[in-house]
N, C-alpha and C positions, 0 to 999 in steps of 0.2 A: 251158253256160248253167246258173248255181244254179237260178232258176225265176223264174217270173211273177206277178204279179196281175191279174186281170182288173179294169176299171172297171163297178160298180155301176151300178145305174140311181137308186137314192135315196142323199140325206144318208146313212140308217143303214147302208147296206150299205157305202159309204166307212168311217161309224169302224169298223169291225172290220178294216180289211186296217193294219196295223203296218209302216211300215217303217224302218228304222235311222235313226237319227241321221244326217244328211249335209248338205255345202254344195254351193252351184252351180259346177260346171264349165266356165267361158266359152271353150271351145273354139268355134273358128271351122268347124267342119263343120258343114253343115247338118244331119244325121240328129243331131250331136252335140248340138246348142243345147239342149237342156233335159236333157242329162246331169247326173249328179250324183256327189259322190263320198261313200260311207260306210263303217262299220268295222261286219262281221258278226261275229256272233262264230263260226261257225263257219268262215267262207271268209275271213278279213282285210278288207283293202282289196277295195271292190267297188264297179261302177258299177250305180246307179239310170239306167236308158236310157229315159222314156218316147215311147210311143207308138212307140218306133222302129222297128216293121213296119207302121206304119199303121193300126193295129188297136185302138188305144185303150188297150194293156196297158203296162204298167209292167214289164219284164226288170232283175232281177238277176243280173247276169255277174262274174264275177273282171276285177278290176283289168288282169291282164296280157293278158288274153284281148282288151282294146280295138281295141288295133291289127291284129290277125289279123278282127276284123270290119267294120272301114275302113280304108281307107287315108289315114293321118294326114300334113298338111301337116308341114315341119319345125316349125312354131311351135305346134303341136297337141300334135308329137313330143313338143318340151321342155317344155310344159305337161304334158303326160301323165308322164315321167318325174320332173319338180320334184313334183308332188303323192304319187308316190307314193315318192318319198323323203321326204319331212316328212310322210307320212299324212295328212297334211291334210281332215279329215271335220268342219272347222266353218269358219264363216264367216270368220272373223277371222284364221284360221290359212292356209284359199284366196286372201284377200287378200294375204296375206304373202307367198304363195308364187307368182303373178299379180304381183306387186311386183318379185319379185327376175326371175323370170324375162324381164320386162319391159326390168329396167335392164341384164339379161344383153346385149339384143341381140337374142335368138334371135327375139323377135318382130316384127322390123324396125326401122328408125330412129324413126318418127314414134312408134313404141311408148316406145322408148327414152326420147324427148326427153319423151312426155308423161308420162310413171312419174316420172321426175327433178322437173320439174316438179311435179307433182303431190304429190311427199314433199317437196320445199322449204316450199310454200304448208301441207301440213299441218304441218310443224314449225313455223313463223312461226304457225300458228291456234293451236297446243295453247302457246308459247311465251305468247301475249299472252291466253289464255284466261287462262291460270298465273296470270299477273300480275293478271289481273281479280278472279281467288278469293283471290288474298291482298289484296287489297285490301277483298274481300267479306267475308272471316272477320276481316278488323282492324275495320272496320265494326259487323260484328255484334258485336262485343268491346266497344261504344262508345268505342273510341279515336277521339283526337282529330284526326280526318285532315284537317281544314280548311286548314292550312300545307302540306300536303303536295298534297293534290289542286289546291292555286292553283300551288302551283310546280311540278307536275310541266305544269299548264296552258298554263304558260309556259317551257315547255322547261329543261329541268335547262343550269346551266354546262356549257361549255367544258370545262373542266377537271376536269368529272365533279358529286357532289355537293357542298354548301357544308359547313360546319361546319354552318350553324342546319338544314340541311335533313336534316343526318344524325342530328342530336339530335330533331329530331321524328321521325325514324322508328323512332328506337330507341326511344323513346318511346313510341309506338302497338305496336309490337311488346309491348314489356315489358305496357301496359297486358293487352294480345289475350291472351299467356302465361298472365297472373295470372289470367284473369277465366275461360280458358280449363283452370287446371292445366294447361297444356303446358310442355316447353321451347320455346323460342325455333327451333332448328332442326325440331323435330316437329311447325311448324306450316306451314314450307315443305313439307315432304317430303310430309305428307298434303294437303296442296294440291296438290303435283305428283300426287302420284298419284290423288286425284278429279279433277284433270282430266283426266288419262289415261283414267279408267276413264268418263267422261261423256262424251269427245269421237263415242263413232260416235253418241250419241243427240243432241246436242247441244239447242239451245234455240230458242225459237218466232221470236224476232228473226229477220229474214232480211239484216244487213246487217251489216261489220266482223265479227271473231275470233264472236261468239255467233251464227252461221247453224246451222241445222238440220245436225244431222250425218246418215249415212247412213241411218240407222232411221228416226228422225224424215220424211225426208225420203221414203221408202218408206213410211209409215202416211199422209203425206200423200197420194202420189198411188193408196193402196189405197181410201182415203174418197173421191178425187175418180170414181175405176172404181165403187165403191159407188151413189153418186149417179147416176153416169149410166145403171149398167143400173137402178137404180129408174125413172131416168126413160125408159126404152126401154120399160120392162113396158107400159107405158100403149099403146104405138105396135103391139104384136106381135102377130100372131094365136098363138090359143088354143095350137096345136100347137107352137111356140117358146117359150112362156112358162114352160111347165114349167122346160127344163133353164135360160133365164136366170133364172126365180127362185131355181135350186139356187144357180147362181153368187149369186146378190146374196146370197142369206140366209149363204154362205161367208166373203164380204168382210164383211157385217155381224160373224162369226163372229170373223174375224181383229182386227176394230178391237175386239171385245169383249172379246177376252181382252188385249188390248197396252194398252188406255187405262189400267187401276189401274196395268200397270207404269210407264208414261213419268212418271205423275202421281206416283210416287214414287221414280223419281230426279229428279226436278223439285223436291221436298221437300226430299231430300239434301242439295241445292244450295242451296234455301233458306233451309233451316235448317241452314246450315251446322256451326253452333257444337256442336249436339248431333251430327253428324256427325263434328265435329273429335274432340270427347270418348270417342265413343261407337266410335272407329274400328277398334278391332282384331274388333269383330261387326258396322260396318256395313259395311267393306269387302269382306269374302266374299260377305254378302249382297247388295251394289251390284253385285259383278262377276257374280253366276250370276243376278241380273235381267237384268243388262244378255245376259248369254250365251244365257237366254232368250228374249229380245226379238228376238237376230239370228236364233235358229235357225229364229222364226215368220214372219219377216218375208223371210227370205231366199228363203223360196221363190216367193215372191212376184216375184221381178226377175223372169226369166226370160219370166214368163210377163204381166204387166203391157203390153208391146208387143203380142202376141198378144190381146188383149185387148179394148185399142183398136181396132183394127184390126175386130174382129171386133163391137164395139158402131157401130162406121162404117160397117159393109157396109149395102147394098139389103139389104132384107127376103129378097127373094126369093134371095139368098145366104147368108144366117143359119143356116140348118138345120145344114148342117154344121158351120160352123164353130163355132156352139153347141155340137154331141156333142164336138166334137174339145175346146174346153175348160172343159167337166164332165168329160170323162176325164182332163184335165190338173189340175185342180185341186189344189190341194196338201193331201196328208192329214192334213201337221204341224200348217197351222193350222186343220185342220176339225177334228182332236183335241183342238185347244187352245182355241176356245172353246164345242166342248160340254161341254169337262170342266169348265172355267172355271180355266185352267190360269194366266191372268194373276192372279186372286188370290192365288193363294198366296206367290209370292216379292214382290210389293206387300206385303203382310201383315207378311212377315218384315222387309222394311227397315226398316218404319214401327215398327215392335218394336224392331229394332235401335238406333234411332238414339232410342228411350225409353229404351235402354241395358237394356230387358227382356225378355220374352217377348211373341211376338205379340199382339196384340189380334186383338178379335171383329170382324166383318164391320163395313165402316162402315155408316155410315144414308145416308139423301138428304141431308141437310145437308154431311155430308163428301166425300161423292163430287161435289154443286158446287162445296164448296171445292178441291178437286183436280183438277177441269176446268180451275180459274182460275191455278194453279201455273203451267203452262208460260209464261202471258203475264206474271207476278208473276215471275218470275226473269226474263226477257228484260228486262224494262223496267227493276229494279232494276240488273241487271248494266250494261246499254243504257247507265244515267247514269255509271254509275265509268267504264265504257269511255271515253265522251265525255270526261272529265274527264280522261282521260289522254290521249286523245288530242287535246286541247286546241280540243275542238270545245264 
């Protein structure tokens, strides 16, 4: 065993314990479930094990050392082995490899069918997203999309498109190019890839290709857990209230550091056009928000059911399960909104896509207009969607 941390009894004495970089490990053993995997720099690949002597402490062990400490189902087995061939120590990368090991088999059939599944409906969402943002950057361009959005309204021919309907699009395109400085193809390619890079946040619509993506979707239900231990505190005696007001003041923690970032890739999307231009400094800085966003928010899954469960219990069961998650709590994002760690990559996109150097802190005027972004892209995007989909 590398070593342990013990869990504090206050906020302060959490931010000082550090621990690596890591994503959730959705192994099906129960000691396992809130495993994690990270990269030390002294020992490699290593799992974050919480609580798992019951003790409320956090163990760091070597990677290979897992199985000589349970005994791993086969579908644990190749979970465990697929992550630690792709080292996978961030969200997006455990996904990938949870993905493959999925469509392997190893995890069962119903696994199987639903990974398959599951990678169609996302390629169909980031496909028709595509289509929505070049529609949105021809838009912002003020081309003329009025011939185009009636006829795509009314289903394109048989035989593909018409002469008149390919001359209005070449059309709007040339116009978006010109108005744009792009070429013609460098305004798909970076549409493709902002919607790549935008889809795990996605947007506040909850209906057709613009539903909340995975982040999004996790800061929603960390504000809905927020609210309700607010509303527990009122119910609790004295001796409970302590460690639920640690939790709520944490989730308050969490949505404070995530809102400037969502609210500026929300912007991105927005404002497309200075996005399009601005692309070889907004796109680094779009993807390490966005890489941001998942590392805070991912620790967050796990422990979300737990949670629930534990704001549902009788009073007279709460005690423990209270200690048990304040020692769970997740230390990334109690790092991340004391330090006010979602500012800073907010800052830089919004920089970026001025095509300059960061600006100063916003005021209270900005920061309302940036609450209001995510519902001002859904609704904008909401209408071209319709229009193509001939609703």
């Amino acid at each position: 065993m590398v070593g342990s941390w013990r869990v504090g009894g206050i906020v302060g004495s959490m931010l000082r314990r550090r621990e690596p970089r890591s994503a959730a490990v959705p192994f099906q053993h129960e000691v396992l479930r809130l495993a994690r995997a990270a990269e030390d720099e002294r020992h490699g690949l290593v799992a974050i094990l919480r609580d798992f002597a019951g003790n409320f402490a956090r163990y760091l062990v070597p990677w290979s050392d897992v199985p000589k400490m349970v005994r791993l189902g086969p579908g644990d087995a190749a979970l465990h082995d697929a992550v630690e061939e792709a080292q996978a120590v961030t969200p997006a990368a455990m996904m990938a490899v949870v993905q493959k090991v999925a469509l392997s088999g190893a995890l069962g059939p119903a696994a199987k069918a639903g990974a398959r599944a599951a990678e169609q409906a996302e390629g169909k969402r980031e496909r028709d997203l595509h289509a929505v943002l070049i529609f949105h950057a021809l838009r912002a361009s003020r081309a003329d999309l009025g011939g185009l959005l009636a006829a795509t309204a009314r289903g394109a021919p048989a035989a593909g498109l018409d002469a008149t309907l390919r001359r209005d699009a070449q059309a709007a395109v040339r116009t978006a190019a010109a108005a744009l400085g792009l070429r013609r193809s460098e305004i798909y390619d970076r549409t493709a890839a902002l919607t790549h890079g935008v889809l795990p946040v996605g947007f506040a619509a909850a209906e057709g290709p613009i539903a909340r993506g995975w982040l999004r979707t996790l800061q929603h239900e960390v504000t809905g857990l927020h609210r309700h231990m607010r509303d527990r505190l009122a119910e609790v005696p004295t001796d409970l209230a302590t460690d639920l007001r640690v939790a709520a003041e944490i989730s308050q923690m969490t949505l404070a550091a995530t809102a400037p970032m969502f609210g500026a890739v929300d912007r991105a999307v927005l404002d497309i056009g200075a996005t399009m231009r601005n692309w070889d400094k907004a796109q680094p800085t779009l993807a390490g928000t966005v890489d941001t966003l998942s590392s805070v928010l991912d620790e967050w899954a796990g422990l979300i059911p737990e949670a629930r469960a534990t704001l549902r219990a009788p009073i007279g069961e709460m005690g423990p399960r209270l200690r048990r998650l304040r020692a769970l709590l997740p230390p990334g994002a109690i790092a991340a909104g004391a330090s006010g760690l979602g500012a800073a990559p907010a800052k830089a996109l919004v920089g970026a896509l001025a095509g300059g150097a960061p600006g100063g802190a916003a005021d209270g005027a900005g920061r309302r207009r940036d609450d209001a972004l995510g519902a001002t892209v859904a609704e904008q995007l909401g209408t071209i969607w319709r229009a193509l989909d001939g609703g």
